[in-house]
C-alpha positions in Angstrom: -18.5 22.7 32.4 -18.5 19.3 34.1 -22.3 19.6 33.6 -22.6 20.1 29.9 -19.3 17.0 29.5 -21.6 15.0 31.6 -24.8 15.7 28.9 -22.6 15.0 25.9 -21.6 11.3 27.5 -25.3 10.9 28.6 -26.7 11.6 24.8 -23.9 9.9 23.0 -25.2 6.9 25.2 -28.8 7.5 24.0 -27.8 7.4 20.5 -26.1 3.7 21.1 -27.6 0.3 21.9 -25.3 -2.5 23.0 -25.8 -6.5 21.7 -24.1 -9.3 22.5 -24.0 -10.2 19.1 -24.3 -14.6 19.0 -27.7 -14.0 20.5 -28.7 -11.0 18.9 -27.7 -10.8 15.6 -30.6 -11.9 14.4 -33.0 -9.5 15.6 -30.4 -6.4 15.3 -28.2 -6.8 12.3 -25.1 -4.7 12.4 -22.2 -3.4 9.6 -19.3 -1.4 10.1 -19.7 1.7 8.8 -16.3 3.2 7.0 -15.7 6.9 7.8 -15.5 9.7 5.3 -12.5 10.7 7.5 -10.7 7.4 6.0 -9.5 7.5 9.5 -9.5 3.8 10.7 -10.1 5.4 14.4 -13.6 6.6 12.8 -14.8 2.9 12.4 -18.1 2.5 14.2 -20.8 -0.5 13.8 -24.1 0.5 13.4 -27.3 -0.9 12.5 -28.2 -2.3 9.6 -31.4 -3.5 6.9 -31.9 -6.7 5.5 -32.6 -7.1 1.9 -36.1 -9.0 1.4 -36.1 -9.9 -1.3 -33.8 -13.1 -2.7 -33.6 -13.1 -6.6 -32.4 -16.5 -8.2 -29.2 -17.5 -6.9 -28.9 -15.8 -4.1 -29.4 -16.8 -0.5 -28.1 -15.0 3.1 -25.9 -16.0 5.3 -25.3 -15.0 8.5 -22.0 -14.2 8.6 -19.7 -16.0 12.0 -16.3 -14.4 10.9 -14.3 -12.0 8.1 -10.8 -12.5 6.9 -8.7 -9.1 6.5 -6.8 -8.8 3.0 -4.4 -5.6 2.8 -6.9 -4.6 0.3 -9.4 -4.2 3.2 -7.2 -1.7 4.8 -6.8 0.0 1.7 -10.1 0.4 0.6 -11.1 1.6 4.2 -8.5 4.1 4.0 -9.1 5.6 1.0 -6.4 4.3 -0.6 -7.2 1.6 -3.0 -6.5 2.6 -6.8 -9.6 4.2 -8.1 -11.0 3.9 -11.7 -14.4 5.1 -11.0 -16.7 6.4 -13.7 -18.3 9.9 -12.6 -21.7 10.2 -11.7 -22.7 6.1 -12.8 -24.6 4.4 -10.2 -23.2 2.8 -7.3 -24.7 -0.7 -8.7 -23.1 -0.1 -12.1 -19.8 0.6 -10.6 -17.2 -2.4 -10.3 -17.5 -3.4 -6.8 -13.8 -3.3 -6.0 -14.4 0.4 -6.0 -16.8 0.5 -3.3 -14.4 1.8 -0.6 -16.7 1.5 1.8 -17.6 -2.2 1.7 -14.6 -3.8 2.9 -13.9 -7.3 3.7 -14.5 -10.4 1.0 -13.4 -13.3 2.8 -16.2 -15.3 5.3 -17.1 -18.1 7.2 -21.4 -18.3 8.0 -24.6 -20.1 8.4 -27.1 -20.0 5.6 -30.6 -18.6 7.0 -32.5 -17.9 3.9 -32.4 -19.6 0.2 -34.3 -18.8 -2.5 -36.0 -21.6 -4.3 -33.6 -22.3 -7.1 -30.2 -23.2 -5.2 -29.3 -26.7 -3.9 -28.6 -25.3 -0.6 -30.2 -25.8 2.9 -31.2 -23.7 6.1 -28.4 -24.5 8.7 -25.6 -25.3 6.2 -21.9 -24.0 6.9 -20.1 -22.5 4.6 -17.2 -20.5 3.4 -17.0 -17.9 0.6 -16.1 -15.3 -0.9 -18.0 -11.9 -1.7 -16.4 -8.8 -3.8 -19.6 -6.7 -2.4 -17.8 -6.2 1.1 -18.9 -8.7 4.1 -18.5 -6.8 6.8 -22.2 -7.5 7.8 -23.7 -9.7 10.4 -26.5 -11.0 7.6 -25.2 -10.6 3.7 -26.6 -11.5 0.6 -24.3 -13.2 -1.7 -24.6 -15.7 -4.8 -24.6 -19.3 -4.4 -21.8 -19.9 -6.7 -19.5 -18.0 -4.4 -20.0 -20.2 -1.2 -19.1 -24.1 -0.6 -20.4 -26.2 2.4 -17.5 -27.1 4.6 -17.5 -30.6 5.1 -16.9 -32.0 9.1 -13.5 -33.6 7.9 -12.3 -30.3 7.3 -9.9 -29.5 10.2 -9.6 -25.9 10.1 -11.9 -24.0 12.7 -14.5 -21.6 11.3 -11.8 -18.5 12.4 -8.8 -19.9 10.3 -11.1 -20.7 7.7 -12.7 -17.4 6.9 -9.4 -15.9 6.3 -8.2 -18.5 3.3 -10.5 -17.8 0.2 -8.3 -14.6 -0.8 -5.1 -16.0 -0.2 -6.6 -19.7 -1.6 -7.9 -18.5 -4.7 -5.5 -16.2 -5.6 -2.9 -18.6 -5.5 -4.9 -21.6 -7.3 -5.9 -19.0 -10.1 -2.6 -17.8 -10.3 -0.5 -21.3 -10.1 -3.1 -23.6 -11.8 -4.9 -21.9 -13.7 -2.7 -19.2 -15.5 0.8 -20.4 -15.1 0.2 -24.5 -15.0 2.8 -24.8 -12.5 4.5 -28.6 -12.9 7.1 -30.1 -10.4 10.1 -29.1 -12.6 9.1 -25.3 -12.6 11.3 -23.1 -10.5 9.6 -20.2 -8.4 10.1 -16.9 -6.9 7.4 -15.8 -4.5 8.1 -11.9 -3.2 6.3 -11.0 0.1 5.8 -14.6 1.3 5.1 -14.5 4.7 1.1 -13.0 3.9 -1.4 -14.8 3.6 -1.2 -15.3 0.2 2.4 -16.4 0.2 2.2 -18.5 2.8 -0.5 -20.5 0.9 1.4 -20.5 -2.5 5.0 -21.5 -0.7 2.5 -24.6 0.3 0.7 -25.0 -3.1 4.3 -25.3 -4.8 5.8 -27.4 -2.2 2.3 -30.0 -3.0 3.2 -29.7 -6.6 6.8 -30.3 -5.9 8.1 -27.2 -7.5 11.2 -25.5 -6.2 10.5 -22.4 -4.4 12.7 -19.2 -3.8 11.7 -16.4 -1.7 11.8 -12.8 -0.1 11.0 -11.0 2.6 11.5 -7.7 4.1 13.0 -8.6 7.4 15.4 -10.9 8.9 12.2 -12.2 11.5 10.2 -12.9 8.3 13.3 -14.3 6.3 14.0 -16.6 9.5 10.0 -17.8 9.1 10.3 -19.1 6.0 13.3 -20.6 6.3 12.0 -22.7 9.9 8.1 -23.0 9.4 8.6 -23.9 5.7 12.5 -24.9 5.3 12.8 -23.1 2.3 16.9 -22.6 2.1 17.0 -19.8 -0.8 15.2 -16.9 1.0 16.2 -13.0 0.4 15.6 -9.2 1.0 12.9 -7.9 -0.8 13.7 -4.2 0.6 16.4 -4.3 -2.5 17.7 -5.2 -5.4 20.3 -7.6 -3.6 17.9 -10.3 -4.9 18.6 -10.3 -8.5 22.3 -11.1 -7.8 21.3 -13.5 -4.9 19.2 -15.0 -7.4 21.0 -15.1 -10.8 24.0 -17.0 -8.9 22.1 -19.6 -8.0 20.0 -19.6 -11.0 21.8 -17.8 -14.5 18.9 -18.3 -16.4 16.5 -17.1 -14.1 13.4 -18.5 -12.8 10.1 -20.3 -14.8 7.5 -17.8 -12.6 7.5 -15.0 -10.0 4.8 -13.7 -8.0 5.2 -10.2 -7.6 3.6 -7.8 -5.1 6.7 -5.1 -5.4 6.6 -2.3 -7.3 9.0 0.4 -9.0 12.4 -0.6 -9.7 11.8 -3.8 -7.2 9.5 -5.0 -10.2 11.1 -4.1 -13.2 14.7 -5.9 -11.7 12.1 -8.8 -11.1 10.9 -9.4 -15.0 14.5 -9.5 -15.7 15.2 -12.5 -13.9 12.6 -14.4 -15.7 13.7 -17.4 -17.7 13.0 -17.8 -21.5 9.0 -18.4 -22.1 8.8 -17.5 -18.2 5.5 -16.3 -16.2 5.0 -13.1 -14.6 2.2 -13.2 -12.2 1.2 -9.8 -10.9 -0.6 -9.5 -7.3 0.0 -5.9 -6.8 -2.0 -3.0 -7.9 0.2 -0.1 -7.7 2.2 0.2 -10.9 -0.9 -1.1 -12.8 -3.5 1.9 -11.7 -0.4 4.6 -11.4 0.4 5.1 -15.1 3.7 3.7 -14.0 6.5 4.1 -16.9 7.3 0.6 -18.3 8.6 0.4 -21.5 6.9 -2.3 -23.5 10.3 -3.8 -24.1 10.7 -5.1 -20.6 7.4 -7.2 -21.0 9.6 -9.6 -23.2 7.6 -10.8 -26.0 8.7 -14.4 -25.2 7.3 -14.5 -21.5 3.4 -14.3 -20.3 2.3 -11.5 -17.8 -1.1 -12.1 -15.4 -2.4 -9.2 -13.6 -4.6 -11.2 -11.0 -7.5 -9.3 -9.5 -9.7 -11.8 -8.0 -12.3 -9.2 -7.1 -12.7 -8.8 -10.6 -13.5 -12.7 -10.9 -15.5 -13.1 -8.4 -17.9 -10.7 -10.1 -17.3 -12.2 -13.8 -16.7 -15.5 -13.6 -18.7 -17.2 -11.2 -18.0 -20.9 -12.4 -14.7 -21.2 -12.0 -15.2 -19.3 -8.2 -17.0 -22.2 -7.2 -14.5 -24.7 -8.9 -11.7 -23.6 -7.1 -13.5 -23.0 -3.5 -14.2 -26.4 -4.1 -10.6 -27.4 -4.9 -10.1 -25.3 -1.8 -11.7 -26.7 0.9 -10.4 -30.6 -0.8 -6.6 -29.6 -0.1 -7.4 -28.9 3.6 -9.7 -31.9 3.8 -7.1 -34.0 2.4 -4.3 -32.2 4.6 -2.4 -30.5 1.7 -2.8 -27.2 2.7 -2.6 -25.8 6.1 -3.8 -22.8 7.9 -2.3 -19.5 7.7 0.5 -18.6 10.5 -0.2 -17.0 12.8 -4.2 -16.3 12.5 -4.8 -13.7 15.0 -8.6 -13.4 16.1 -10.2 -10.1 16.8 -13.9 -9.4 18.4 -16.1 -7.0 16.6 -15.1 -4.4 19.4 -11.7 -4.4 18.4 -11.9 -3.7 14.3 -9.7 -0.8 14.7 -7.0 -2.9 16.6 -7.5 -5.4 13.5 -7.2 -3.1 10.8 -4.3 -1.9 12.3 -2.6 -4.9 12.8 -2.9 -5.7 9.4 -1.5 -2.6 8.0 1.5 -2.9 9.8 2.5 -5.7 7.5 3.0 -8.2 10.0 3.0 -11.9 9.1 -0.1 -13.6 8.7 -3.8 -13.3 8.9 -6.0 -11.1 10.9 -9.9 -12.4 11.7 -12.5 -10.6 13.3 -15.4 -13.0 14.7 -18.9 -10.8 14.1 -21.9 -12.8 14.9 -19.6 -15.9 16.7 -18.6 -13.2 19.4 -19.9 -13.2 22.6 -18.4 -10.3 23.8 -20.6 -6.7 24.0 -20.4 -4.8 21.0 -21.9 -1.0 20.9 -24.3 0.1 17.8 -24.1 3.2 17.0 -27.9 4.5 15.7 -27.2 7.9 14.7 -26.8 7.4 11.1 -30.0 6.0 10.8 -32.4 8.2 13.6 -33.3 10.9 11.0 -34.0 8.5 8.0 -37.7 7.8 7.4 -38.3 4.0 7.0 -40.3 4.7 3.6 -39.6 7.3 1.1 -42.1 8.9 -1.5 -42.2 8.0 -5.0 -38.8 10.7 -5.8 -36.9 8.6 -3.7 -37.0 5.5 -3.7 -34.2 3.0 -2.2 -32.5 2.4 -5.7 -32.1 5.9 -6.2 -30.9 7.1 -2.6 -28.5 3.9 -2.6 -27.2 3.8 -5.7 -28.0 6.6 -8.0 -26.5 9.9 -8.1 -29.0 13.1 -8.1 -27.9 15.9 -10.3 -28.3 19.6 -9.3 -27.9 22.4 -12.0 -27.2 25.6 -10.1 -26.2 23.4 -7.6 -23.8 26.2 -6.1 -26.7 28.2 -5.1 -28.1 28.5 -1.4 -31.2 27.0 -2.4 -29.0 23.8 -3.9 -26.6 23.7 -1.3 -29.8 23.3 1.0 -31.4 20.9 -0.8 -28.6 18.7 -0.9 -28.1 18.6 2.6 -31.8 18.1 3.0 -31.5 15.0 1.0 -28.7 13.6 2.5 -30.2 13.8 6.1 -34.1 13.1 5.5 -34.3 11.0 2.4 -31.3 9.1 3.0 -29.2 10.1 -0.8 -26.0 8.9 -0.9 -24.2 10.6 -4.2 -25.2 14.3 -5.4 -23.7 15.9 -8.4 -23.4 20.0 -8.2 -23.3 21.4 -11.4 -22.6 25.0 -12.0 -20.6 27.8 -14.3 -18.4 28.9 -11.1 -15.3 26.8 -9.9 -14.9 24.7 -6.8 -12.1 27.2 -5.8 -14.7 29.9 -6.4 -17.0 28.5 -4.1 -14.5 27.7 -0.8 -13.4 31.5 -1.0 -15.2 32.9 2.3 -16.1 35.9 0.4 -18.6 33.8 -1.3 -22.4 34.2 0.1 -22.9 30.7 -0.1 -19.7 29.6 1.9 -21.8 28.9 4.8 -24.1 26.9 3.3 -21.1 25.0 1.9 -19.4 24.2 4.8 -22.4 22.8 6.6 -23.3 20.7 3.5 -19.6 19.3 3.8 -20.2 18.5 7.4 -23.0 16.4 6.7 -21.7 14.3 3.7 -19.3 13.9 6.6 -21.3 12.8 9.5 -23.7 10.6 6.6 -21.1 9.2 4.8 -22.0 10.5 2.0 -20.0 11.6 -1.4 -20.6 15.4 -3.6 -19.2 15.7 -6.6 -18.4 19.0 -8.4 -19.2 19.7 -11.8 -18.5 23.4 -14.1 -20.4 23.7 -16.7 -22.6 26.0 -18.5 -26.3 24.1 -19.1 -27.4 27.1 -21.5 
């Protein structure tokens, strides 16, 4: 026994390779690869493939550090609202459903431009990338990065975890709600990242800020790192009393990331011709029952999803990075606390810690680290480097294959076939007999069906299950 436990160490060696990856990024590239488990204990990095080829606009970065948004945790867990159209490409899909490609917010060092951006080899820059960033070499569009000048004095780690927070709160305050000095303001949740950097957008513009917060630690924050005097629970409805005595005619704006009842007591405490700005996604993908009649014809609602703009509306991205890194130049906005760093080695611990709705920002250095990071190569060991003319990368990446008869032994084979030797990624089984049909252990296939479900585990791969009758 103590044999065959010392084999299984031995090969499970053989199918890693440790870097160090400041000095070896380069030659290895690496990702973290996101589970079909959704477990975050299944994270692993493993190696990863360059694009070649640049087209206009784009350049790579190699990427020093990545800023966690709750989304991130979300998304790796499985958890993110969904509105994914069946059996489209994985290109045509909105990239905010790519569950696994966390991460958006980085910090990196331009090593390849193509010939039609204004940016040079060796530049640093932050940005911001909806197509996940949890790579050691991405490729991203030009208009979604901004050099970061030396007066800037945030380091690269407290810098890769602003654009979310930075962006969303510009877009939101600026841009959609034209916040002025005599507004008044409730920010829910506003000890995140986000929060923290619209209590210090407000306090800039000289608007007067209210707050919650869902424990008596993150209430005491606010009130000492920020001095805000009006801060309340946001476990509750105690805050629409707390508020309405201090204010009977309600607040100009609130920034809402509560859901349920919490949000529908928080339209009411809008003012006349108030602004509801919406940073949660729960009660918009849920089918959440809100009468039209709470909207209030007389008030504006914004549902920010800045993944969203970030792949529609790349002008105004670059506008506002730009506006971003000038507030911390000139010392109007300040770094998220605290920013807790992570190594590469210690995503899990990261992901965790962000989940667990502490205050903050969590940052995981990936090419900056220094520290010995294992690849794991077992994803990639069966895949040939160049597939025939059925497969090519566009199709095994981001197409979906469709299989009539697909329940069949024969389909079931090929499917696991494709998935381990050619690399496919999304498979549509199409047949006249039902999903429940097929799991019954009567079934002749049922074998066949629970290996091909082990491998779209261990590949990270997706099946979908279609009935229907193609005669």
């Amino acid at each position: 026994m103590l044999q065959k436990h010392d084999e299984k160490e031995k090969k499970l060696e053989l199918e890693q390779i440790c870097i160090i990856p400041r000095q070896d990024a380069d030659q290895q590239p690496f990702r973290l690869r996101v589970a079909s488990s959704r477990l975050l204990n299944d994270l692993t990095w493993i190696q990863d493939d360059i694009e070649k080829k640049l087209l206009p606009g784009m350049i790579e970065v190699r990427v020093h550090s990545v800023g966690i948004n709750f989304r991130d945790v979300l998304k790796v867990r499985g958890l993110y609202p969904h509105t994914r159209t069946f059996a489209q490409p994985n290109k045509d899909q909105p990239y905010i459903n790519r569950d696994a490609e966390p991460g958006s917010d980085f910090v990196g060092t331009i090593v390849r431009v193509c010939p039609t951006v204004s940016f040079q080899l060796g530049d640093q820059v932050v940005g911001f990338s909806p197509r996940g960033v949890f790579h050691s070499h991405i490729i991203v569009h030009s208009s979604l990065v901004i050099r970061i000048p030396h007066e800037c004095p945030l380091t690269h780690e407290q810098l890769s975890g602003m654009t979310t927070p930075c962006l969303t709160a510009i877009y939101s305050l600026k841009y959609r709600v034209h916040l002025q000095s005599h507004h008044t303001i409730l920010i829910h949740a506003a000890t995140g990242g986000a929060g923290q950097i619209c209590i210090q957008y407000c306090q800039w513009i000289g608007a007067r800020i209210l707050a919650t917060a869902g424990t008596e630690d993150k209430r005491r924050f606010l009130r000492e790192h920020y001095g805000i005097e009006y801060v309340f629970n946001s476990r509750d409805t105690s805050f629409v009393n707390d508020v309405r005595s201090i204010l009977p005619n309600g607040v100009d704006v609130v920034i809402n990331s509560l859901s349920g009842s919490l949000l529908k007591e928080s339209i009411k405490l809008l003012a006349y011709h108030g602004h509801f700005v919406e940073w949660g996604k729960r009660d918009v993908f849920d089918k959440s029952q809100l009468s039209l009649f709470d909207l209030r014809a007389d008030c504006s609602f914004h549902i920010i999803d800045l993944a969203l703009l970030g792949n529609q509306q790349l002008p105004i991205c670059t506008v506002m990075l730009q506006e971003m890194v000038d507030l911390f130049t000139q010392d109007k906005l300040k770094a998220i606390e605290p920013t807790v760093i992570f190594e590469p080695s210690q995503v899990i611990e990261a992901m965790s810690w962000n989940s667990a709705q502490a205050m903050g920002k969590a940052v995981v250095r990936l090419t900056s680290s220094q520290q010995p990071l294992h690849l794991n190569i077992k994803q990639l060991k069966n895949l040939p480097k160049d597939n025939d003319i059925m497969f090519p990368s566009d199709v095994c990446n981001d197409g979906t294959i469709l299989i009539s008869g697909g329940f069949g032994g024969l389909g079931l084979t090929m499917s696991r076939w494709m998935i381990e030797k050619r690399g496919v990624k999304r498979i549509a089984l199409m047949s006249r007999r039902t999903l429940i049909e097929l799991e019954q252990p009567s079934n002749p296939q049922y074998d066949d069906w629970l290996r091909l479900k082990r491998t779209v585990n261990e590949y990270n791969a997706h099946v979908d299950v279609v009935q229907a009758d193609v005669t």
